[in-house]
LUMFI-694362 format. One record per residue (C-alpha): residue in one letter; x, y, z. Coordinates in nm, 2 decimals, decimal comma, always signed. Each point is the difference from the previous one (the first is absolute). Layout:
<sites>
a | X | Y | Z;
...
</sites>
This chain:
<sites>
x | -0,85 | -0,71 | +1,34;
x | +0,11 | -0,31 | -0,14;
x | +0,10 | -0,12 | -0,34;
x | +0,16 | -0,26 | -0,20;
x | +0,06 | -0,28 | +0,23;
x | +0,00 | +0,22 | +0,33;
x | +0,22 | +0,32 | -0,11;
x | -0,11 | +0,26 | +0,23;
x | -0,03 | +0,33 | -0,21;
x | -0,15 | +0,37 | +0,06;
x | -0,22 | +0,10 | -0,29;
x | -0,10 | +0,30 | -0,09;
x | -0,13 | +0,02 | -0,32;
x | -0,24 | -0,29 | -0,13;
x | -0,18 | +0,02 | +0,30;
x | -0,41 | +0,04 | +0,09;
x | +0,08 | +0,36 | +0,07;
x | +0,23 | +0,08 | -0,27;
x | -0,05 | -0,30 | -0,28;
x | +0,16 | +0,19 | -0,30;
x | +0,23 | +0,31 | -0,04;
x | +0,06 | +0,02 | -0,40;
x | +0,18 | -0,15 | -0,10;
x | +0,13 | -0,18 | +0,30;
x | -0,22 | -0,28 | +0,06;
x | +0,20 | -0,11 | +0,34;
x | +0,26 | +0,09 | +0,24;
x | +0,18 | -0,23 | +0,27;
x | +0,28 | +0,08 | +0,23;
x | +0,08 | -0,36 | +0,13;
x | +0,27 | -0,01 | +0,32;
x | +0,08 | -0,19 | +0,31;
x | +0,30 | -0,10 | +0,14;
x | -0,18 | -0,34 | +0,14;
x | +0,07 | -0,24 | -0,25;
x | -0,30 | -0,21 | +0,03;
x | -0,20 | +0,31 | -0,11;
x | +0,13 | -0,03 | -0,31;
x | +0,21 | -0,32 | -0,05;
x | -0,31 | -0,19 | -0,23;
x | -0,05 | +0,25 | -0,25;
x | -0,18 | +0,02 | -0,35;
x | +0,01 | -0,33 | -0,10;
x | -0,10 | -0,04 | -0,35;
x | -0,30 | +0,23 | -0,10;
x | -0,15 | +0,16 | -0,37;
x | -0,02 | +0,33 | -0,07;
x | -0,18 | +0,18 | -0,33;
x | -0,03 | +0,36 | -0,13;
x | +0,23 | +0,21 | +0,17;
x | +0,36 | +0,03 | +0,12;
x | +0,17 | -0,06 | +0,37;
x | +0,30 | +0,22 | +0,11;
x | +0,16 | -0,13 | +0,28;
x | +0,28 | +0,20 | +0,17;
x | +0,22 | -0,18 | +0,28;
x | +0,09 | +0,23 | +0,32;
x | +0,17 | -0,30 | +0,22;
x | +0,04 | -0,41 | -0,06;
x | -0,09 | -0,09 | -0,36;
x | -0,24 | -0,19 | -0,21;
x | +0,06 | -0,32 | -0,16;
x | -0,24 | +0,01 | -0,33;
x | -0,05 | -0,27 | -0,27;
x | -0,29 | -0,05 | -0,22;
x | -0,16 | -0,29 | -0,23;
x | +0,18 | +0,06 | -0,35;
x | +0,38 | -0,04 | +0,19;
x | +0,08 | +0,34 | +0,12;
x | +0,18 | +0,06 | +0,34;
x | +0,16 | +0,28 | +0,20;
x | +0,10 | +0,11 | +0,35;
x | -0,12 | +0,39 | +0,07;
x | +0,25 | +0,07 | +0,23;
x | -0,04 | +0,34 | +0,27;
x | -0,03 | +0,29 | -0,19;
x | -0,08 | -0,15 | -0,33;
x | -0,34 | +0,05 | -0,21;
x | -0,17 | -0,24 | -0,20;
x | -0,27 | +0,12 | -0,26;
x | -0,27 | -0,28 | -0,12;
x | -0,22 | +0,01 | -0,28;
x | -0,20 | -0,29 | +0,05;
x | -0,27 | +0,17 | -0,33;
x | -0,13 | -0,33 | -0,12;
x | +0,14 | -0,28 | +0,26;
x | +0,23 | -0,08 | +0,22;
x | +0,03 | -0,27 | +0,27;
x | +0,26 | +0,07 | +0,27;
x | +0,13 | -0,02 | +0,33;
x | +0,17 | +0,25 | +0,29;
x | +0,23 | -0,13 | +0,24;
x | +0,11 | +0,32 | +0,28;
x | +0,31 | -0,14 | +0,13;
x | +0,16 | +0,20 | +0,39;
x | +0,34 | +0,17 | -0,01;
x | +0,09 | +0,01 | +0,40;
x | -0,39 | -0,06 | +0,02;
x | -0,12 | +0,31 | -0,13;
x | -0,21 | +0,00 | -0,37;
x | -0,14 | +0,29 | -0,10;
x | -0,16 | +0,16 | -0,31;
x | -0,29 | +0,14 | -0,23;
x | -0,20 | -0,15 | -0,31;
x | -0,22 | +0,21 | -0,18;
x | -0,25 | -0,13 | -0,28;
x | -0,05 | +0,22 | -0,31;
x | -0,32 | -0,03 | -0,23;
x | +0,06 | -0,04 | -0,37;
x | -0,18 | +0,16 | -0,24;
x | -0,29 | -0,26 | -0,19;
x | +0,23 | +0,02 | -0,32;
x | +0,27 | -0,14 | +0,19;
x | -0,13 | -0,24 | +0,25;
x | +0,00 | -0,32 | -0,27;
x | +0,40 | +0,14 | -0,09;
x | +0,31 | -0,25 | +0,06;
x | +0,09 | -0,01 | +0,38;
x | +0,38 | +0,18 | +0,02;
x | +0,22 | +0,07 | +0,26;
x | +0,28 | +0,28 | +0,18;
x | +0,19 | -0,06 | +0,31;
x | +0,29 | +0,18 | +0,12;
x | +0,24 | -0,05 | +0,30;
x | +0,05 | +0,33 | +0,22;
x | +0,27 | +0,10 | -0,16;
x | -0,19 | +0,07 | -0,31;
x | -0,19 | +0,24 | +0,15;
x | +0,13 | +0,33 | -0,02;
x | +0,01 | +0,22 | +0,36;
x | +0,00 | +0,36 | +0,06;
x | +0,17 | +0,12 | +0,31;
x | +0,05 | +0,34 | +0,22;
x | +0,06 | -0,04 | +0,32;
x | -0,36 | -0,02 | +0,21;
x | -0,17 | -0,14 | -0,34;
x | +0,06 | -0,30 | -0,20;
x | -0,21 | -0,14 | -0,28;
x | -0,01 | -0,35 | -0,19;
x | -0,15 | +0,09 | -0,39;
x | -0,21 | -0,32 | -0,04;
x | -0,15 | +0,11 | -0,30;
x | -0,05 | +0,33 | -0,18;
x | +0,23 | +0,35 | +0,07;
x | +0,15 | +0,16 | +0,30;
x | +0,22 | +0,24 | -0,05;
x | +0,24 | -0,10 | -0,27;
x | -0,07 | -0,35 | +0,14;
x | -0,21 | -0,29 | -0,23;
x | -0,13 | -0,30 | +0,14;
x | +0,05 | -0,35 | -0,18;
x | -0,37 | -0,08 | +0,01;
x | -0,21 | +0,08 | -0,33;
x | -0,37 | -0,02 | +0,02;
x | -0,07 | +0,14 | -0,31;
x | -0,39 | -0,01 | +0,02;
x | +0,00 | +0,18 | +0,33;
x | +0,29 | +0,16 | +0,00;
x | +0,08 | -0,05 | +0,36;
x | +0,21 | +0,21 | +0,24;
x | +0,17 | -0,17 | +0,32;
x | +0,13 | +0,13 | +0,25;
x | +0,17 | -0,08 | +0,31;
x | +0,11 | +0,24 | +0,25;
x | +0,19 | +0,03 | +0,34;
x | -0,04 | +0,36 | +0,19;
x | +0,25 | +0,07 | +0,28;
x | -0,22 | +0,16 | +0,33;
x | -0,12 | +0,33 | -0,14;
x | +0,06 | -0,03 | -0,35;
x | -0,22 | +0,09 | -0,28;
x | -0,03 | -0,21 | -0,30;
x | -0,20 | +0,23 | -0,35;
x | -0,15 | -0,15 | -0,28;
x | -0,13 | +0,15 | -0,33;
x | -0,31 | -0,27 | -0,08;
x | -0,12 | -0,07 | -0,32;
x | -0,27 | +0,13 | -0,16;
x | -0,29 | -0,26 | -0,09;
x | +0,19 | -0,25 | +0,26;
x | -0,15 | -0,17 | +0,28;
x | +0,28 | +0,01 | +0,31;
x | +0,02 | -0,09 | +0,34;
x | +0,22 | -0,08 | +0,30;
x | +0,06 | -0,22 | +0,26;
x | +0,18 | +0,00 | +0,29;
x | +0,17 | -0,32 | +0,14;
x | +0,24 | +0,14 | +0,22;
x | -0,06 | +0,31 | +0,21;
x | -0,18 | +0,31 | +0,00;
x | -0,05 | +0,28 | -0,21;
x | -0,24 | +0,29 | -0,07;
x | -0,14 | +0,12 | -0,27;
x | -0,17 | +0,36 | -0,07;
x | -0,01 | -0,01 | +0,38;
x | -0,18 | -0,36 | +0,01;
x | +0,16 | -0,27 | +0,19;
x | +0,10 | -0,34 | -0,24;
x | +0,05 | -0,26 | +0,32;
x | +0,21 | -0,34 | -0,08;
x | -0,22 | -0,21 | -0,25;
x | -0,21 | +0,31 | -0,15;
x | -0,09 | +0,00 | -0,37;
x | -0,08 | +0,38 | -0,10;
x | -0,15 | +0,06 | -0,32;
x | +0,20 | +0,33 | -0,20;
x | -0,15 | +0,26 | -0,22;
x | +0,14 | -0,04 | -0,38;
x | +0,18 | +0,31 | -0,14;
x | +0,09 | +0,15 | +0,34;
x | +0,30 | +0,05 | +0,18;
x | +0,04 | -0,24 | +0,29;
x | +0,21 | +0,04 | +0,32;
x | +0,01 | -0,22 | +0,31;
x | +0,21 | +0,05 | +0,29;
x | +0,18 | -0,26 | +0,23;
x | -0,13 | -0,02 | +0,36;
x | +0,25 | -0,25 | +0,07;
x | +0,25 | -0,29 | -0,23;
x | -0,30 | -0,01 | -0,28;
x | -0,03 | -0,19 | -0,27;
x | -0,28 | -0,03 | -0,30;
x | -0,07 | -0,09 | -0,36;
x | -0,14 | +0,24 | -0,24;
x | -0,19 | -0,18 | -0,28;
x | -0,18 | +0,17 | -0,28;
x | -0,14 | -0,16 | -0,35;
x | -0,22 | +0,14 | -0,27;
x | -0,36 | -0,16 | +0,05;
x | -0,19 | -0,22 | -0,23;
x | -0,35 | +0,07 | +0,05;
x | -0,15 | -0,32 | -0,12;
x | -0,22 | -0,28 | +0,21;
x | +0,14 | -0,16 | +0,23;
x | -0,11 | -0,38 | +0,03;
x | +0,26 | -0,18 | +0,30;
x | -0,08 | -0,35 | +0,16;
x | +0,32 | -0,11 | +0,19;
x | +0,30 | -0,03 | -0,22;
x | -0,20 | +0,09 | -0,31;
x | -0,03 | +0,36 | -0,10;
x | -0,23 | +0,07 | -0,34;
x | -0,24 | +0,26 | -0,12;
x | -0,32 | -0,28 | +0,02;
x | -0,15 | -0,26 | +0,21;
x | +0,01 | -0,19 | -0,32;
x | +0,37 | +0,05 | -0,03;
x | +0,08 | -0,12 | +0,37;
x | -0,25 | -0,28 | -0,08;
x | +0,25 | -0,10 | -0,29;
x | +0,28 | +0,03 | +0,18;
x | -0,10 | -0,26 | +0,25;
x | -0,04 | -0,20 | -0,24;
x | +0,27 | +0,01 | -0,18;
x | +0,19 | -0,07 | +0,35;
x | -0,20 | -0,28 | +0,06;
x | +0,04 | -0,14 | -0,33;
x | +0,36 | +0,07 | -0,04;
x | +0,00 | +0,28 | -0,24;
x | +0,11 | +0,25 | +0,17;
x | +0,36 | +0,09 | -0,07;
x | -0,01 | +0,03 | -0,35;
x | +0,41 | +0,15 | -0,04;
x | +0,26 | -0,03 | +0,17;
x | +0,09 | +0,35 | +0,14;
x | +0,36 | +0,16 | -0,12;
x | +0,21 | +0,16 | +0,25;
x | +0,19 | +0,33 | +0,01;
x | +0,24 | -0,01 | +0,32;
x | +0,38 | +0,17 | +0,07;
</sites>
């Protein structure tokens, strides 16, 4: 499918047959290595209610917004938005040898929070810690692996993110959470899990509090995401994600009128 101004991406969640997975609200794995797939962008857009954590596999991501901030998300960097009660900004993929590649997933915020001051993280790729044998590697995005932290702090649903590379018959164990939803994807590869095959592009859903395995059919490579759900209504139109029609209904407005950003958003970086 297409977004932005033509950005070809592969969605997973936030679709017809899988519109929500608490608290994730969407999940796209954008790529190409055609640059007019992807060469237009996001150009300026609103967002409302919930936060947008963008990691960068390949190229990077020029990003500015309306009150004056700017940054370049270069490969391997992730940038976590809370947008809560406005912000108006644009995303720019840029090609590195032609190839841009990468993930953003949208988080909900809970109805207490969604009218909070917008903030910010990014970090380069050489914040992110990395745990390394020799037929498994794993970025820490955010939460614990091993004696490994990631950068990122979500601290309403506490999330965990993984990425992982699995040599050709490798196994990769995780202890989940309790009370977490979690989930995989594949973007590279193949893999099987309890037996089940997880083809290139699969999202499988994970049972919380059990111990989960996955084996390398070939050069594999996944995230693992899990976050503690909200369980409150969820109201979405487009960019604007509430707990009422009434509430998306204001936020138009408000975007129409002007009113929408409210503060400027402070920044937490390395």
């Amino acid at each position: 499918m297409a977004e932005g101004a033509g950005v070809t991406v592969h969605r997973t969640i936030g679709t017809p047959g899988l519109r929500h997975l608490d608290p994730f609200l969407m999940l796209d794995h954008f790529g190409s290595d055609d640059p007019d797939q992807y060469i237009a962008g996001f150009p300026d857009h609103p967002h409302r209610g919930f936060i947008t954590l963008t990691y960068m596999l390949d190229g990077h991501m020029l990003h500015q917004d309306s009150m004056g901030n700017k940054g370049d998300l270069n490969a391997g960097g992730i940038q976590w938005m809370k947008a809560a009660s406005g912000v108006i900004h644009s995303e720019m993929p840029q090609q590195s040898e032609g190839l841009m590649r990468g993930f953003q997933l949208w988080i909900n915020l809970p109805a207490t929070e969604k009218m909070s001051d917008p903030g910010y993280q990014e970090f380069s790729a050489a914040s992110i810690p990395v745990a390394e044998r020799d037929d498994t590697r794993v970025r820490v995005i955010s939460g614990a692996y091993e004696d490994h932290t990631g950068p990122i702090d979500d601290p309403n649903t506490d999330v965990r993110y993984l990425d992982v590379t699995l040599s050709s018959g490798a196994e990769f164990t995780y202890e989940l959470p309790t009370s977490m939803t979690a989930f995989i994807y594949a973007y590279q590869g193949h893999g099987q899990v309890a037996g089940e095959p997880v083809p290139t592009h699969a999202l499988a859903r994970l049972s919380e509090g059990e111990r989960f395995a996955i084996t390398a059919n070939d050069e594999l490579r996944f995230i693992l995401v899990a976050g503690k759900p909200i369980g409150e209504p969820i109201a979405q139109y487009g960019p604007f994600v509430m707990t009422s029609r009434e509430e998306i209904e204001q936020a138009f407005s408000d975007y129409h009128d002007g009113s929408l950003v409210r503060t400027k958003a402070a920044w937490v970086s390395d």
